[in-house]
C-alpha positions in Angstrom: -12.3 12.9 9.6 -15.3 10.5 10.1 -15.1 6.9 9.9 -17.9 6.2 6.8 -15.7 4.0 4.3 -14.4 5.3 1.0 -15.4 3.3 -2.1 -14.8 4.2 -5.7 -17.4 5.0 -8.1 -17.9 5.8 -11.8 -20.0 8.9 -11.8 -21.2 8.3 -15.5 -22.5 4.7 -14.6 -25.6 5.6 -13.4 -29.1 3.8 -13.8 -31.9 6.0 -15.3 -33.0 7.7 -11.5 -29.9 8.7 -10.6 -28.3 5.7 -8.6 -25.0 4.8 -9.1 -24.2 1.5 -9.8 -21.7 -0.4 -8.0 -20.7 -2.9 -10.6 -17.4 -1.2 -11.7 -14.1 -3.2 -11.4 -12.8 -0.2 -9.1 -15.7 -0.1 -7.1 -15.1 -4.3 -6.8 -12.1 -3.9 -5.9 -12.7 -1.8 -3.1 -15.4 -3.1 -1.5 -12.9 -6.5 -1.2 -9.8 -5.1 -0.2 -11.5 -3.3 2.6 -13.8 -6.5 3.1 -17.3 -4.4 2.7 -20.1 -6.6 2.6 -22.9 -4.2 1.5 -26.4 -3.5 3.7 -29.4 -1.7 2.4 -29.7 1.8 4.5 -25.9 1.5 4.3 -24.2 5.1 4.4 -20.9 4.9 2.4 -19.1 7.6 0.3 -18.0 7.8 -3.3 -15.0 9.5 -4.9 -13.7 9.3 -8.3 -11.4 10.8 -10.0 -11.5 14.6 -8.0 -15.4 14.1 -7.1 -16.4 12.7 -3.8 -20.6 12.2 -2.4 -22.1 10.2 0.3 -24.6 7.8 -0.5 -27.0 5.1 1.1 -26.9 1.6 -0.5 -29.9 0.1 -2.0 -30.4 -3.1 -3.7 -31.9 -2.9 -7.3 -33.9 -5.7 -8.1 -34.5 -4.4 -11.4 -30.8 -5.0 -12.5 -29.6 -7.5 -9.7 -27.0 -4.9 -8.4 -26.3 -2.8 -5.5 -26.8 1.7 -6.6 -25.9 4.2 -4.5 -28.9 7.4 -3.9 -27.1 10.5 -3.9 -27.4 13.6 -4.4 -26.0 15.0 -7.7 -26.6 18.3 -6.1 -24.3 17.8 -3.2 -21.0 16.3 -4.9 -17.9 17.9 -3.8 -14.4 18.6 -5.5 -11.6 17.6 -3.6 -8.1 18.8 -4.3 -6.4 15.5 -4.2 -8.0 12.2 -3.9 -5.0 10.1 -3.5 -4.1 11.8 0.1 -7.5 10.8 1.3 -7.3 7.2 0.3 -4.7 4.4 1.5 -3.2 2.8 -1.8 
């Protein structure tokens, strides 16, 4: 398994080109239990729920928030997302 960190994301939060934002409690929460402090160009990937994407972090100035570029094209179903994470 590679070593790019796992954060959570809510797929239907996204701004209007695609981006995911990262301003969900979940995705909070993550980033500060694994002490992630977020860099532009930054390759991290997503899961929620059974869904799971890389992206690379970008700051929008537009809404003051980090988003996530993805692919929507490219998400992948994973059988179960709680044997991939450490809760």
């Amino acid at each position: 398994m590679n070593n790019i960190l796992r954060v959570f994301a809510d797929f239907n939060n996204a701004d209007e080109n695609g981006r995911l934002r990262l301003n969900c409690i979940g995705t909070i929460e993550d980033l500060a239990r694994q002490k992630i402090e977020l860099q532009d160009g930054q390759t991290l990937i997503f899961y929620g729920e059974d869904l799971e994407i890389e992206g690379i972090l970008k700051y929008s100035p537009e809404e003051n928030i980090w988003v996530a570029v993805i692919d929507w094209d490219n998400i992948r179903q994973v059988e179960d997302i709680s044997k991939l994470i450490k809760i």
